[in-house]
N, C-alpha and C positions, 0 to 999 in steps of 0.2 A: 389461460391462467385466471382463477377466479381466487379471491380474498374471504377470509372468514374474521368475521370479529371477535376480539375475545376480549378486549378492553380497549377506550377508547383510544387510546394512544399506540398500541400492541396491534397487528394483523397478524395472520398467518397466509402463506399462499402453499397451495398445491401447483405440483407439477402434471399440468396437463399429459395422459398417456396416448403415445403414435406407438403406430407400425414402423420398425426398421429392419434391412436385412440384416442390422451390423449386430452382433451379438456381444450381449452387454456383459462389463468385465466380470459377472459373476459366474462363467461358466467356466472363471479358471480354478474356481473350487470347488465346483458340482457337476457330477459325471454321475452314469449308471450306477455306477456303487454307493454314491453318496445320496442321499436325502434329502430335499431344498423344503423349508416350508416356508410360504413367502410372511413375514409381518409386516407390508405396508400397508393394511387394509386395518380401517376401522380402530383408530386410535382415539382417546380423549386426552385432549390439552388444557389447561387451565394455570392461573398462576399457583406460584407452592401453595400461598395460603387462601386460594378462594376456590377452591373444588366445587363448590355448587355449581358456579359459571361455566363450568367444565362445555366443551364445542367438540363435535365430532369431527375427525379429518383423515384424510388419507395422507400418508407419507409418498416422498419426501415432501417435506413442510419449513419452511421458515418462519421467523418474527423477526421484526421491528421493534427495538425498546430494549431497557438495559435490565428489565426485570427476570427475575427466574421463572421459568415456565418447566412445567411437568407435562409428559409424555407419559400415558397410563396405553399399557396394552394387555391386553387377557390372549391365553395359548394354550393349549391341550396337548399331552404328549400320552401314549403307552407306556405300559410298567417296562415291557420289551424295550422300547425305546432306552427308558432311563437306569435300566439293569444291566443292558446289554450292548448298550450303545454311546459314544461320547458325544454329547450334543455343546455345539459351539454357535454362538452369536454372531454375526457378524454384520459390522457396521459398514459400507462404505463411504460414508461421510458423515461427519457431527459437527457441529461448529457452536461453541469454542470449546467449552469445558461442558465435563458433564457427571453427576453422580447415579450410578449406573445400580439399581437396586431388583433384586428378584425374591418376591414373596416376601417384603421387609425388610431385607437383608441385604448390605452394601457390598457387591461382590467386584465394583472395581470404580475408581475414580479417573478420567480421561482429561488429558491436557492435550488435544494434539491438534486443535484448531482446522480439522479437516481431511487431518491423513487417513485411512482407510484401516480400521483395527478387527479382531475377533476373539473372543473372551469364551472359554471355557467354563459350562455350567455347571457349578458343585452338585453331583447328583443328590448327593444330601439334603438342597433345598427347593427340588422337586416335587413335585404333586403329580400322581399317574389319575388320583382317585378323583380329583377333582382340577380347576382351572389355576394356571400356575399367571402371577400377578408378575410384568414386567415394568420400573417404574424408572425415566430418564430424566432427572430434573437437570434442565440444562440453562448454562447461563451463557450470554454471548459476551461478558464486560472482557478488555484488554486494562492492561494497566502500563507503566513508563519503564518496568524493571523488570517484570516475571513471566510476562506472553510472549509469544511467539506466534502473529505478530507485534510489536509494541504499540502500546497507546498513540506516541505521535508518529502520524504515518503522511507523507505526502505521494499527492496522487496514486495513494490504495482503493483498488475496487471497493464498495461497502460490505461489511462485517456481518452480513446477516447471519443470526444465531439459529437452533432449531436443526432437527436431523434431517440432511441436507440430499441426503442420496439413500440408497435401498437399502434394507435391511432383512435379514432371512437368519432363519436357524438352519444350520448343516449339520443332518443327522449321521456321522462317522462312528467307525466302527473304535473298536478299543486301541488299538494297536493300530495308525493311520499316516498318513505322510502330513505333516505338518509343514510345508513350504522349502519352496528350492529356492535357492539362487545360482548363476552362471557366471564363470568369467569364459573368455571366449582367446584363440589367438587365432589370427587371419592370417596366411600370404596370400594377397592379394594377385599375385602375378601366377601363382601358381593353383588357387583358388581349391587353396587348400587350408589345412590348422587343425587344430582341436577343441575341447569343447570341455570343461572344467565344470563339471552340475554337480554343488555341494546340497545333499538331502536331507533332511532332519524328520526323523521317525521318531513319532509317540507313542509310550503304551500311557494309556490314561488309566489304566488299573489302581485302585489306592494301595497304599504299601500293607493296610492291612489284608489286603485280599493277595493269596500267598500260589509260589505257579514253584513246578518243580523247573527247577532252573537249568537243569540239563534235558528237559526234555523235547525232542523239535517241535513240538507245540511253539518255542519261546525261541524257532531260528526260521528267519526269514530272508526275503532276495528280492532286490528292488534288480527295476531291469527298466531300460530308456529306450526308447523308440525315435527317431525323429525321419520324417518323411514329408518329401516332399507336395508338393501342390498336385504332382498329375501321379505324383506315389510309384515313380519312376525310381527314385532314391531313398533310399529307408537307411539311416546308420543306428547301430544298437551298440547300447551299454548294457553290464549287469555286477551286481555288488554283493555280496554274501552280508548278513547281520548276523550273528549266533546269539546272542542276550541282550536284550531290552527290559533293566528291570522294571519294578511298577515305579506309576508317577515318574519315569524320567523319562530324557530324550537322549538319542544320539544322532549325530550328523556323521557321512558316510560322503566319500568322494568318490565318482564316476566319472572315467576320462574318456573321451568318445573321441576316437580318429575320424577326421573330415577332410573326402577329397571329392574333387570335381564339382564341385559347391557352385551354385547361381546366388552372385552375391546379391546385397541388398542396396538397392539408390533411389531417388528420388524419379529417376527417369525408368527404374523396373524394381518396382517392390515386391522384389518374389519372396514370400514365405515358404516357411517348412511348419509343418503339426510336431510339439513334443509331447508325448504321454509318458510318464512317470508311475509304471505299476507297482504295488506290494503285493508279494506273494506270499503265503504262510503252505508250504506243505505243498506248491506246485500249485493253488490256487489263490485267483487274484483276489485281494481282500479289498482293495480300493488304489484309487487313481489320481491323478493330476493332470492336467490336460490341460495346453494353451500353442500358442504361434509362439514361433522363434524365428530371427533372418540373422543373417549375417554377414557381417561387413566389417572393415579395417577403416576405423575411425579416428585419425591423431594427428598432431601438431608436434610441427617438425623447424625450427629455429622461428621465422618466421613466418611460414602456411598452415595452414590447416589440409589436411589431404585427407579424401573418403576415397578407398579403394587405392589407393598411390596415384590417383589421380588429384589435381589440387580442386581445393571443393572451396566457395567464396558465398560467405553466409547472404543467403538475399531473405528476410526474414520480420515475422509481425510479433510484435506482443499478444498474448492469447489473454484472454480471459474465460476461463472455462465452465463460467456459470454464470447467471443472468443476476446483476445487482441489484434489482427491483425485487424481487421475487426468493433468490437465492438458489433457483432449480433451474436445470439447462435442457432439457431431453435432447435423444440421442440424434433426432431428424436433425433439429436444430446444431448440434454442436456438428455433423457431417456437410448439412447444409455449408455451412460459413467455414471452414477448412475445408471443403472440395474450391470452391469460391476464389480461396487463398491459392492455394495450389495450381488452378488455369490460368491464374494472373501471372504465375512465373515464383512463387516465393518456395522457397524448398526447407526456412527448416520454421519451426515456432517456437518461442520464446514465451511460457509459462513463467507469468513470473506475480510476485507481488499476492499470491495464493496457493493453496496445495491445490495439483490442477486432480481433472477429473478423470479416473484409469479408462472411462471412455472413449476419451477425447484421444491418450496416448495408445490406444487399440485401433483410431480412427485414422492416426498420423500412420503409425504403423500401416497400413492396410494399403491408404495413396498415393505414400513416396512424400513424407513431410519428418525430417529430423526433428527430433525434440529437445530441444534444453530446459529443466526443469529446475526452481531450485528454494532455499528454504527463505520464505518470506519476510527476511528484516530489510532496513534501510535504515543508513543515516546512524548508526549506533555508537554513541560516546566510548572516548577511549575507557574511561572510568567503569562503564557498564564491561566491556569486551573484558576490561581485569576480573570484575567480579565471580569468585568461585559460582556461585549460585546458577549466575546468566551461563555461563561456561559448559556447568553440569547440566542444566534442563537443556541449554543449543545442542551440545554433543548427542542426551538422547533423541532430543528433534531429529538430529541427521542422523542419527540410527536405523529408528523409525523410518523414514522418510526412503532410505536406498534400502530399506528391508523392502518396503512395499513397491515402489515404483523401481527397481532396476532391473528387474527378470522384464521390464519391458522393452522390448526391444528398438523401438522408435525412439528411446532415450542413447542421444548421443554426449550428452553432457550434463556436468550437475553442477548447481551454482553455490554458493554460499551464503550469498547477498547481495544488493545492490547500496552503490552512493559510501564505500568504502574509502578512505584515506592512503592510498596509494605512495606517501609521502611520509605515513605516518610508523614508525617501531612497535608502536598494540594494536593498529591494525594487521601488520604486513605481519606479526607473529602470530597472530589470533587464525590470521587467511591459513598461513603454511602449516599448521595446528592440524586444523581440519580438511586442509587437502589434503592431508597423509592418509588420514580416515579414509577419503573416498574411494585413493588411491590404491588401499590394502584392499578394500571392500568390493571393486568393482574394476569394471575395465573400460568405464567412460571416461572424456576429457572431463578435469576440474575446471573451473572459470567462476571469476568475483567481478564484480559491476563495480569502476570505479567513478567518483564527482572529482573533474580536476587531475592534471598531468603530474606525473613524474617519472623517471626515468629507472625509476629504483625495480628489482626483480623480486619474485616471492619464489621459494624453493618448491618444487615440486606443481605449480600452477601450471596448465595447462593452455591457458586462454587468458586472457585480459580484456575487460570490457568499457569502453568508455563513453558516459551519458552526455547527451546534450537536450540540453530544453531549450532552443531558439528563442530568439526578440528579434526583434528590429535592431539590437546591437551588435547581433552576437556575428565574432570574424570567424566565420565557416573556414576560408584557405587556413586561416590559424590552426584553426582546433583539428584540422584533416591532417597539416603535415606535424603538430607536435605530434596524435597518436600514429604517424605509421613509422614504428619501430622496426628496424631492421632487426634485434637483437631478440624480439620474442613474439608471438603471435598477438595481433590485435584486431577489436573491429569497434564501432561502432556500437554496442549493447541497449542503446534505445536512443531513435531521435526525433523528437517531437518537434511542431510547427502547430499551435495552434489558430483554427480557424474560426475567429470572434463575431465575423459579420457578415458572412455569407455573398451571397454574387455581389458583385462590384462591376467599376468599369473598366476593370484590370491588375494588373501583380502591384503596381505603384502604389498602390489603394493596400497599408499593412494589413495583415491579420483577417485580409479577406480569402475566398476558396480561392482566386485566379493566386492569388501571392502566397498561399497553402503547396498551391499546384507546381508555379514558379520555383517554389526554394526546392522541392523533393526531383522537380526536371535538373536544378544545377546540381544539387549536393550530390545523388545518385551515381552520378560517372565519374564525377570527380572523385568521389570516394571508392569508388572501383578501382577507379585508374590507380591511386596512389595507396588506399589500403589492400593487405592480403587478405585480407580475410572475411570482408565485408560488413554490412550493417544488418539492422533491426529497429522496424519503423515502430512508432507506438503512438496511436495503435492504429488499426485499421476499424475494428469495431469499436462503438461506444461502448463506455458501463462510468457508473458515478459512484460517488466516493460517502461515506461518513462524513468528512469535511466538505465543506463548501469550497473551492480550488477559486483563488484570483488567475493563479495561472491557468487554469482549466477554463475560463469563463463562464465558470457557472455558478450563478446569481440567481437558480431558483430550485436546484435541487436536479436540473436535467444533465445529462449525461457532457462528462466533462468536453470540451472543446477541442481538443488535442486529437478525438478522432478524425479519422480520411472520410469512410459514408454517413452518411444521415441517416439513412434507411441498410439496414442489411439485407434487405432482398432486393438491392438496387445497385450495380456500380457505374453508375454514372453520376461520376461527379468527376471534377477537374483534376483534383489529386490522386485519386485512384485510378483513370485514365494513365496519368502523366507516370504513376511506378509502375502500371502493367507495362506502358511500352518502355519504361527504362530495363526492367527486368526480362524483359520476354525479344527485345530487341525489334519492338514494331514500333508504328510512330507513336510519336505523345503528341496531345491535344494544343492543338495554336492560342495560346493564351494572349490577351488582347493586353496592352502595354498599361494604357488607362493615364488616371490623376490619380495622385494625392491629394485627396482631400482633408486627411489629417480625423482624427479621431477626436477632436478637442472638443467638448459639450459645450453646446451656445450657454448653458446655467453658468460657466466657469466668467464669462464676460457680462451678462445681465446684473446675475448679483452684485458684483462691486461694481456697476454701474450703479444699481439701484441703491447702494449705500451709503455711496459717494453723496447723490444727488438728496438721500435723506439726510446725510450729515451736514452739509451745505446750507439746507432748506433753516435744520436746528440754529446751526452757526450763526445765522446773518437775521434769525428770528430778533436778536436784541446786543446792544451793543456791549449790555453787561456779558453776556454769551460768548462773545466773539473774547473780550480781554481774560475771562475767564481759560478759556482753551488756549489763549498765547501764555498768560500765567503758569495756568499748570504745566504746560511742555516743557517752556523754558526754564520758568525760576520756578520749578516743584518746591523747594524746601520753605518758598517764600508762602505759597499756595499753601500748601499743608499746613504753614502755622498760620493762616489767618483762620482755617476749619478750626484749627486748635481752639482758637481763641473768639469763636463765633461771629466771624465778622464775615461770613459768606454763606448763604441760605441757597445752594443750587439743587434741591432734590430733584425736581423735575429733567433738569438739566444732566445730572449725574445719572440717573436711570438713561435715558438717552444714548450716554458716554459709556454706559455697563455695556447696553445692547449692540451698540453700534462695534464696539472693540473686540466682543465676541464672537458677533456676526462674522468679523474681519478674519480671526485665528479661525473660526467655523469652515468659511469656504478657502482660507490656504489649506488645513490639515486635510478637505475634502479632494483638491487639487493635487497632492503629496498621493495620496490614497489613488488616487487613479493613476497616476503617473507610475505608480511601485505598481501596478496590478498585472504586469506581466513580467513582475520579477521574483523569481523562486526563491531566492535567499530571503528576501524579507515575507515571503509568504509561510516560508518554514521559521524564521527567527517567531511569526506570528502559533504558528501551530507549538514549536516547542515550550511554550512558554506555558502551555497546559492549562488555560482558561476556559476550558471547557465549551459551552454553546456561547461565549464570548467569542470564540474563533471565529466560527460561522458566522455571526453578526461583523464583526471587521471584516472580514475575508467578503462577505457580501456586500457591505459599503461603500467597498473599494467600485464597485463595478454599477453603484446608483445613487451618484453625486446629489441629486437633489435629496434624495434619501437619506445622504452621509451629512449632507448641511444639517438638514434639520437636528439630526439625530446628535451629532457633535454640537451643534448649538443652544441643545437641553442641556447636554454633556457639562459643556462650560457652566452653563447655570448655574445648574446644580451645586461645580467643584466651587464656584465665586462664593455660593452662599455656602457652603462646609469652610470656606477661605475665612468667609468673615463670623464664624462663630467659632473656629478653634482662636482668632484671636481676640475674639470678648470673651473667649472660657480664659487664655492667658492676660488679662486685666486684671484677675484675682490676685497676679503675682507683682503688680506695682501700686505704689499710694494712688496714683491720678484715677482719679474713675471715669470712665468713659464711652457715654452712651454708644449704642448699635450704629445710632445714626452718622457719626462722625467717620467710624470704622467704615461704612457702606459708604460715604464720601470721598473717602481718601482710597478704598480699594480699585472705584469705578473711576476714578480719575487716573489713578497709578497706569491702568491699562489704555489709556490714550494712545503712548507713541504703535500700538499695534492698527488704528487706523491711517497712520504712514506708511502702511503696506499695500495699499487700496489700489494704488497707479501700477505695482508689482504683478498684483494677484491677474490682473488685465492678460497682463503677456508672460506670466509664471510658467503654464504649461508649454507654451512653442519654446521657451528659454531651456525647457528643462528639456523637451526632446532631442534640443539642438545637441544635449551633451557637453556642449564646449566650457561653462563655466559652472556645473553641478554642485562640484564642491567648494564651488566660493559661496554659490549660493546657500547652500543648505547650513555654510558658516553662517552666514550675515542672518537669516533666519534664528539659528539658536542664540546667537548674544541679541540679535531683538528681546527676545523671550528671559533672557538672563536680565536685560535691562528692565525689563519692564517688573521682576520678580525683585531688583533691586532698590525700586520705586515704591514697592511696595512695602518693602522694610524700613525704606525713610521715613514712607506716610507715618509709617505704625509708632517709631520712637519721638517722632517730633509731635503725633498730637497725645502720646502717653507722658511728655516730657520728660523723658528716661536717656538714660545711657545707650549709645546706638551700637557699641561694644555688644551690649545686654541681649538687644534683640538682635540683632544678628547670629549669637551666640544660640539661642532659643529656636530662633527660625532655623538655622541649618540643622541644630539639632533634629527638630520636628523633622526636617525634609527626611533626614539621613534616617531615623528613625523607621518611617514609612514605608520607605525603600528596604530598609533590612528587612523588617518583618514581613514583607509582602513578597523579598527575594527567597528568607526563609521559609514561610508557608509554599509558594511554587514546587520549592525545591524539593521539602521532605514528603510533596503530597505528588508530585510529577515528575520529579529529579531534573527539574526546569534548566536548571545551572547547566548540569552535563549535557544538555540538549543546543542548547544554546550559544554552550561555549565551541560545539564539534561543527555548527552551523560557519560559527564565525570563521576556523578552519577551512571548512570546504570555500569561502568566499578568499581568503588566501594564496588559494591554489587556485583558482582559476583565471587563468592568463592565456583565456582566448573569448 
């Protein structure tokens, strides 16, 4: 992979090209009859508006950066070509959006974030005579309401923008097969069924160009072949068309009897070859051509069964393209799913992107199930209502089982993940569109759910339930609520991240031996007692748009939550320990080890070192010392001597700013690390739609001395905005009164916050122990209300005003701030809906 620059913040990367034997998914639309011309060669990129800058590249291509970037390509066709022939574009990968223009002219706008499309070129805005101008200006931005996937995403691979996969014109004829789909029925015992291939035939003729309509010119016969691997078996279909007017399509159904069938499994992936010809007059005008297997794939009360045999998901999360770069080639995607496959895993779990038809050619080919599905997560009931979100999901999943279900490695299709299982606009919204999939296809449905409930969805197929491990989380819990005897379940992703690499054993959290540890217990156990098995996540790295506290990653490298470091390596503790859970050989002797605990020596330094500077201040004079028992104790007495200038502590007061800050600085940095391996507060952080704010907190959390400093400008900052909104409200009372008095009374108010100093010492062991959390994090927040209380004394006793008054003013002001800062979130990221569906999913989880 090599980088091109095209602005400093903006790359582009190219996808290195290898040799593979595997043939890539474009030959299932180009055959002898059809035409391929390739366009990934020799493109210019530049942003919409600086075309000078323009950079050569070859496709596939990604960026980096929320800017709009243009794709300029030049292409030569024949008159023959564009008189005689229908020529079609075809994309297989774009990501996100994209405005799709030929010689000027807008001939189609894409939303599909990566699904595989092909557009039909108005021969009218052709050129034979000279160079026909193709222009893609593409943008990659998501927003909170309108993409697919949405803006706030937790542990989503990165979003890289730019045409992502190959791109080619296919020169067909006028009259063409324009795509099949199959539904399939199996008896598995008798290894026998039939075979359902719905055809759709185009005449691209314009309606002004006129055909005599009885004549067989305008009657044709599609005819199916399918045969086997040593071409031992051949079954054949054939279907009569009599009229195809111009510009329209018809689809045409062909029922193929199947008997003595070699089914398809993970332990014999035998395929069959289907070609799909058209004939016009006894001669073939063009073709379709791809693999086909088949097998009986279904869930049956509680199992899942392939083949009426019961089949028990052993399985990884895929990501089927590289998050750095955006491009996967094909060595690589077969490399690391053969990888998977000798480890023992049989199906992959594509999820969180539209995977790559490669990669589902590649599953196909080794004996690797696929479950595929449409990339949301986490979606407020309020969005799943909205007509809008409803009508672009539906054609997402249109889309999406038009393109990927003639694959045959797809045994299931998902909906989503991190759904409300609990919830009436989820569970309606789920059964909505399994019907869809249902009518459309002959895979299982399945939706990924956050949190149990016992409740059913009509027509589901599968039930999926996530877990993202701590240190807290009760594994026997969350194994026997999800194994339902009443419907099928598994497991749908379960992560262990590993934060700290070798250790001196599993005791040691969050290290590989205790990575290794959790996936040796959970593994059997989850055998033993689910039917249907799990799905690790992941095996391979990829990182995300956001910065993940859960993930551990604090610098941009690939999130923590994978099993290898290296993917041309499986040696590592936890990938040892599931090949021999899954494969039935040993697992690796993990060494017992200490606990040494994760608590950063800065956590005990700092209020060491603030104690002993406070101390130092303290006992510097004796006026010092009564001054500090004063204001603690009798504040109201303290504040009115400031009033009344009978106390001169500047030096002292700055001291008392710093020190009280310093104090809130390294708790809130303590808070931040302690929450860093908790998803709910990592997602309440994403939903809340603060943009490169996320990242910043989200990376905090995991470099305390980092988070001190940073929090400790923080408070600055807010102290001095503190004390000039109330010398801007001094306008609204008679007493007038200097900054200085204001700045007195605020860095004094904040005293009782270095009474937390002996706390802050043993905050983090208190807070792992679990055992008194939420007394604590009480006693915390009324500190903070106290101290905010102290502050409004200061303010009325040296204004000598009505304390009514200002109390009245300050709440106002707070509430105020809050409104407008919950309104801006909301109408700019629909922060609300985000947040409120977070607090839900944290309700429901009771394991």
């Amino acid at each position: 992979m090599f980088p091109v620059l095209v602005k400093p913040q903006i790359r582009t990367y190219e996808l290195e090209k290898k040799e593979s034997k595997f043939v890539d998914s474009s030959s299932i639309r180009i055959n002898s009859l059809r035409e391929k011309i390739d366009l990934n060669n020799n493109w210019s990129v530049y942003y919409s508006d600086n075309k000078e800058e323009s950079k050569k590249i070859n496709i596939p291509a990604s960026f980096k950066g929320s800017e709009k970037l243009t794709y300029e390509k030049y292409f030569t066709l024949s008159q023959n070509q564009i008189e005689n022939k229908s020529i079609q574009i075809v994309f297989e990968g774009l990501s996100y959006s994209a405005e799709i223009l030929l010689n000027g002219k807008n001939i189609y706008n894409y939303y599909g974030g990566g699904i595989p499309f092909s557009i039909n070129l108005p021969k009218e805005n052709l050129f034979h005579n000279r160079s026909n101008l193709l222009k893609v200006k593409v943008t990659k931005t998501l927003d909170s309401e309108n993409s697919i996937p949405v803006k706030p995403r937790f542990l989503f691979p990165a979003q890289n923008g730019g045409i992502i996969r190959n791109v080619y014109l296919s020169i067909l004829p006028n009259v063409y097969i324009d795509g099949f789909s199959f539904k399939k029925s199996i008896n598995a015992k008798t290894q026998s069924g039939s075979l359902d291939i719905d055809i759709t035939v185009m005449n691209s003729l314009p309606v002004k160009k006129t055909i005599n309509q009885d004549s067989s010119n305008n009657s044709y016969a599609i005819n199916v072949a399918i045969t086997s691997k040593t071409g031992n078996q051949v079954f054949v279909g054939e279907s009569k068309i009599n009229v195809i007017p111009n510009s329209r399509s018809k689809t045409i159904r062909v029922k193929i009897p199947l008997t003595g069938l070699m089914l398809w499994s993970p332990e014999n992936p035998d395929l069959y070859s289907i070609k799909i010809s058209l004939a016009q007059e006894g001669n073939s005008i063009d073709q379709e051509q791809s693999t086909v297997s088949f097998y009986k794939f279904s869930s049956d009360g509680s199992e899942l069964s392939l083949n009426d045999n019961k089949f028990v998901i052993k399985g990884s999360t895929y990501i089927s393209y590289n998050t750095y770069t955006g491009t996967k080639d094909i060595s690589n995607l077969k490399y690391e799913l053969i990888l998977l496959k000798e480890a023992g895993f049989n199906t992959i779990r594509f999820y969180k992107h539209f995977p790559s038809t490669d990669a589902l050619k590649i599953c196909e080919e080794i004996g690797l199930l696929a479950f595929i599905e449409v990339p949301i997560n986490s979606i407020p009931e309020e969005l799943l209502l909205n007509p809008e979100f409803s009508e672009r999901y539906e054609n997402t999943l249109s889309n999406f089982i038009k393109e990927y279900s003639t694959y045959s490695a797809v045994g299931a299709i998902g909906l989503g993940s991190s759904f409300l299982l609990d919830s009436d606009i989820n569970r309606d919204f789920i059964s909505k569109f399994t019907e869809l999939i249902n009518n459309k296809t002959d895979k299982i449905s399945f939706a990924s759910f956050l949190g149990f409930s016992g409740k059913r969805i009509d027509g589901l197929g599968l039930y999926g339930f996530e877990l993202n491990a701590n240190r807290t989380t009760n594994t026997n819990n969350f194994i026997n609520l999800i194994s339902d005897k009443d419907k099928p379940t598994f497991v749908s992703e379960v992560s262990y991240p590993d934060y700290y690499g070798k250790s001196s054993g599993y005791l040691s959290a969050y290290s590989s031996e205790a990575q290794a540890k959790f996936f040796t217990d959970f593994i059997p156990n989850i055998l033993k007692k689910n039917n249907s098995g799990l799905v690790i996540n992941s095996i391979f790295g990829f990182r995300g748009d956001f910065i993940s506290s859960y993930g551990g990653n604090n610098d941009w490298e690939f999130y923590r939550t994978k099993i290898l470091d290296n993917p041309f390596s499986d040696n590592s503790f936890a990938f040892r320990a599931i090949k021999g859970s899954f494969t039935g050989t040993n697992t690796p002797n993990i060494s017992i080890g200490t606990d040494k605990g994760d608590s950063p020596i800065s956590f005990i330094i700092t209020p060491i070192i603030i104690t002993l500077l406070l101390t130092i201040v303290i006992n510097a004079k004796r006026k010092i010392r009564e001054d500090f028992s004063r204001a603690l104790l009798k504040s109201y007495n303290y504040f009115a001597d400031v009033r009344d200038n009978r106390i001169y502590t500047g030096i002292a007061s700055l001291f008392v700013m710093l020190f009280s800050l310093a104090t809130a600085a390294i708790l809130f940095s303590i808070l931040l690390f302690y929450f860093k391996d908790n998803i709910f507060v990592e997602k309440l952080i994403i939903s809340s739609g603060l943009g490169s704010l996320t990242n910043t907190i989200l990376s905090l959390s995991w470099n305390p001395l980092s988070s001190f400093i940073a929090l400790f400008t923080l408070a600055l900052i807010k102290t001095g905005i503190i004390i000039i909104i109330i010398k801007g409200f001094s306008f609204l009372v008679k007493t007038k009164v200097g900054i200085q008095k204001i700045f007195y009374v605020v860095s004094w108010s904040l005293l009782p916050l270095t009474l937390l100093l002996p706390l802050e010492l043993v905050l983090y062991k208190l807070l792992e122990t679990g055992l008194a959390n939420s007394f604590i994090f009480i006693i915390i927040g009324l500190w903070f209300i106290w101290v905010l209380f102290r502050i409004i004394k200061g303010v009325y006793i040296i204004f000598d005003t009505s304390a009514l008054r200002v109390y009245s003013y300050s709440f106002a002001t707070i509430l105020g701030i809050i409104v407008i800062s919950v309104i801006y979130l909301h109408f700019s990221n629909q922060s609300v809906y985000y947040i409120m569906n977070v607090i839900k999913q944290i309700q429901l989880m009771n394991y």
